[in-house]
N, C-alpha and C positions, 0 to 999 in steps of 0.2 A: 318805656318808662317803667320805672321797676315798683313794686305795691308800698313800699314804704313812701315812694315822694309822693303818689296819690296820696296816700293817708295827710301826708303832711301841706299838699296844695289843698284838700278840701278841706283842712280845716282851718287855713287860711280863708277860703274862701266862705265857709261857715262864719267869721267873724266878720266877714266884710258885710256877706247876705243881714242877719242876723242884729248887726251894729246899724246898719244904713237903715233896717226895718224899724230899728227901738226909736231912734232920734227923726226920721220922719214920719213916723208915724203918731211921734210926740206933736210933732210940728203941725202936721195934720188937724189938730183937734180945736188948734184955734182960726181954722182957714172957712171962710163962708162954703156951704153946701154946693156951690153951683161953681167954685173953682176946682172942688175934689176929681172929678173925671180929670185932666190937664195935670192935675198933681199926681195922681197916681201914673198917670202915661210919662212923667218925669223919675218917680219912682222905677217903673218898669225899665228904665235905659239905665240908672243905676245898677239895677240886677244884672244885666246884659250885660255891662261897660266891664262887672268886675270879674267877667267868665273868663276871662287872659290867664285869671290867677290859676286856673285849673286846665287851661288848654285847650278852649270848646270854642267854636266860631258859629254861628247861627246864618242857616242859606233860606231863602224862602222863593219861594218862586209860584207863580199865578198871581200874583199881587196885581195885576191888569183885572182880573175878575173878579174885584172888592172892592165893592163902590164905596166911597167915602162918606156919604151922605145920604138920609130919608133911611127906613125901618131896612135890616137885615137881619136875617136869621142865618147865624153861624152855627153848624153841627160840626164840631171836631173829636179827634180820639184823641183820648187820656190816656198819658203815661207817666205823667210827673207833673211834680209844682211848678215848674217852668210853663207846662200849658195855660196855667191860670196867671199868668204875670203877662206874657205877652203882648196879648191882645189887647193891652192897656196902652201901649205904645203903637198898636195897628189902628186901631182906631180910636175916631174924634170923641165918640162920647159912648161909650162901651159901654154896657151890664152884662151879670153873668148871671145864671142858675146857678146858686149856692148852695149847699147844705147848712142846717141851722146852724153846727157846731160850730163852726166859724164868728159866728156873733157873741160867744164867750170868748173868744178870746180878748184880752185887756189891750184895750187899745187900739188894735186893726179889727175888732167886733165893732167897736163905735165905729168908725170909718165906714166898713159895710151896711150898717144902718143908714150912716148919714149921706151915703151916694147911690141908696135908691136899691140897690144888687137884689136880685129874685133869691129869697134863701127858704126852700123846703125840707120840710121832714122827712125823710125816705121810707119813714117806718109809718106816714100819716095815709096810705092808701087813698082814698075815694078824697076826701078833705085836702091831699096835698096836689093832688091832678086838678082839683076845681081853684085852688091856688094858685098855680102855676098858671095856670089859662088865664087867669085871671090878671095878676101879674105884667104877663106876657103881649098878652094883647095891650093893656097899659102902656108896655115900655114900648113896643113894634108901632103904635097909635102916635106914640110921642115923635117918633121919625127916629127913635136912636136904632143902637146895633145891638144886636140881643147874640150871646154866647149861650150854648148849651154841650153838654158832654153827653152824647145820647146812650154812652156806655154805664153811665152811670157811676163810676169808681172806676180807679188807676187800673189801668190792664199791663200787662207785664210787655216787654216787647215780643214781639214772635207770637202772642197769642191773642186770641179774639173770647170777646162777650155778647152776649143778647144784647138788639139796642132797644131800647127804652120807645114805648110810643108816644111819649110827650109831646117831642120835636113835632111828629106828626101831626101832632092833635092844636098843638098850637101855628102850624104852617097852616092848616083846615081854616082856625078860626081866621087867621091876618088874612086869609086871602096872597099868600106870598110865597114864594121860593123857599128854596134852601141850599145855603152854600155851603159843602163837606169841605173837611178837612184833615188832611192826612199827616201824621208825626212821626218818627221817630225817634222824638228827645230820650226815650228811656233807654238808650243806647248810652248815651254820656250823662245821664239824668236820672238813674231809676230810683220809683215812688219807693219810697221809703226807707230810702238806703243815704245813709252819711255820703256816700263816696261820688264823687266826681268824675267820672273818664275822659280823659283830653280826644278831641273827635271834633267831630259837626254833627249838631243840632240841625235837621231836615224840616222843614215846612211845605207841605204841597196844595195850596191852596185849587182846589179842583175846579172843572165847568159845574154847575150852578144846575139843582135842579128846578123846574120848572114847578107853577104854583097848580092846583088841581088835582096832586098826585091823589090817589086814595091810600091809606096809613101803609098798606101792605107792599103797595109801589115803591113808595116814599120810601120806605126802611128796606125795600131790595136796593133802589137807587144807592140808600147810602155806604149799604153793606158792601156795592160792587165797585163803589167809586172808592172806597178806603181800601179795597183786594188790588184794585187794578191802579193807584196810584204809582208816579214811576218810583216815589222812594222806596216804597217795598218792594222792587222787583230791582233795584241795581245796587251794586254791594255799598256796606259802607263801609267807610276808611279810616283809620285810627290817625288821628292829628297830634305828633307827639312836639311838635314846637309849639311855645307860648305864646301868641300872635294878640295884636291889641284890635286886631280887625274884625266887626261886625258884620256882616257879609247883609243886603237886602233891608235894610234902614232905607224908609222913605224920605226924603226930603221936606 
């Protein structure tokens, strides 16, 4: 596919993301608090539905080791806004660890207020770790699914960052696991960039590590389960036809 019809599929698909975001997130505003999780997981298959226009198919695999229901703690790698849409449509009643900026924006900031989402300071030190714990236990106590990005900010593909001891710190407090999660969306997806690459979007949903670890375990566990996932060790393949196919939608 040659650089000019990418330019031109993504930014087709720019008005589709972008268009679908204004008017339901309009829609959003007058919907009771406790429909919002269910509405944005309807959102998220939007996003998904109009990835054909740019050539991308999403595979997910481990989905047997993602319990459906009672408190879970997801750790995944960031590489794109696609990671944070997801998980809205993986699971029944999702939060995520948010960064504040997110609550200015007009429109989908109210929505994140009004369904509850963990949103900290990054630059609040001491004040935003007793937040988050705080938060966290909250949401994991209520039975929901708690998302965290233990990298902290979009990583590029091909490259790694320090992970954040949060996860840990709040795996400590719940008394509970931790599910990793391996990506490579920024292969057809990278943060920050307009462009689209027609491909598969990978998801490797890992074995689950065990509750007890101590921070330093925990955060090797997580480091060696995102090194040793199979997506990063088998190539990936450039998907140059327009397919309307979702690949690993639950039923």
């Amino acid at each position: 596919m040659g650089m000019a019809m990418i330019w031109l599929r993504s930014a087709l698909y720019a008005v589709w993301f972008w268009g679908t975001l204004l008017i339901m997130a309009s829609i959003g505003q007058l919907l009771p608090g406790g429909w919002i999780p269910a509405y944005a997981g309807m959102w998220a298959r939007v996003v998904e539905a109009g990835l054909w226009i740019v050539g991308v198919r999403v595979e997910i695999t481990g989905l047997d080791r993602l319990p459906q229901y009672g408190p879970v703690l997801i750790a995944s790698q960031h590489q794109s806004e696609f990671d944070t849409i997801v998980w809205h449509r993986l699971l029944r009643d999702c939060r995520y660890v948010v960064k504040t900026e997110l609550l200015r924006l007009p429109l989908f900031g109210r929505l994140i207020r009004r369904s509850v989402q963990i949103a900290v300071d990054r630059a609040g030190g001491a004040a935003t770790m007793r937040k988050l714990l705080r938060d966290g236990a909250a949401t994991l106590a209520a039975g929901r699914q708690l998302v965290i990005f233990p990298e902290g900010t979009r990583v590029p593909l091909g490259q790694t960052a320090p992970l954040q001891p949060g996860v840990a710190a709040m795996a400590a407090q719940a008394g509970i696991g931790v599910v990793p999660v391996a990506t490579d969306s920024g292969h057809c997806w990278p943060g920050k960039s307009f462009l689209k690459r027609p491909g598969v979007i990978r998801i490797e949903i890992c074995h689950p590590l065990p509750p007890g670890l101590t921070r330093t375990a925990l955060l090797a566990g997580l480091a060696e389960a995102y090194r040793a996932a199979l997506i990063h060790n088998t190539p990936q393949h450039v998907d140059n036809s327009v397919g309307s196919g979702i690949d690993g939608l639950p039923s």
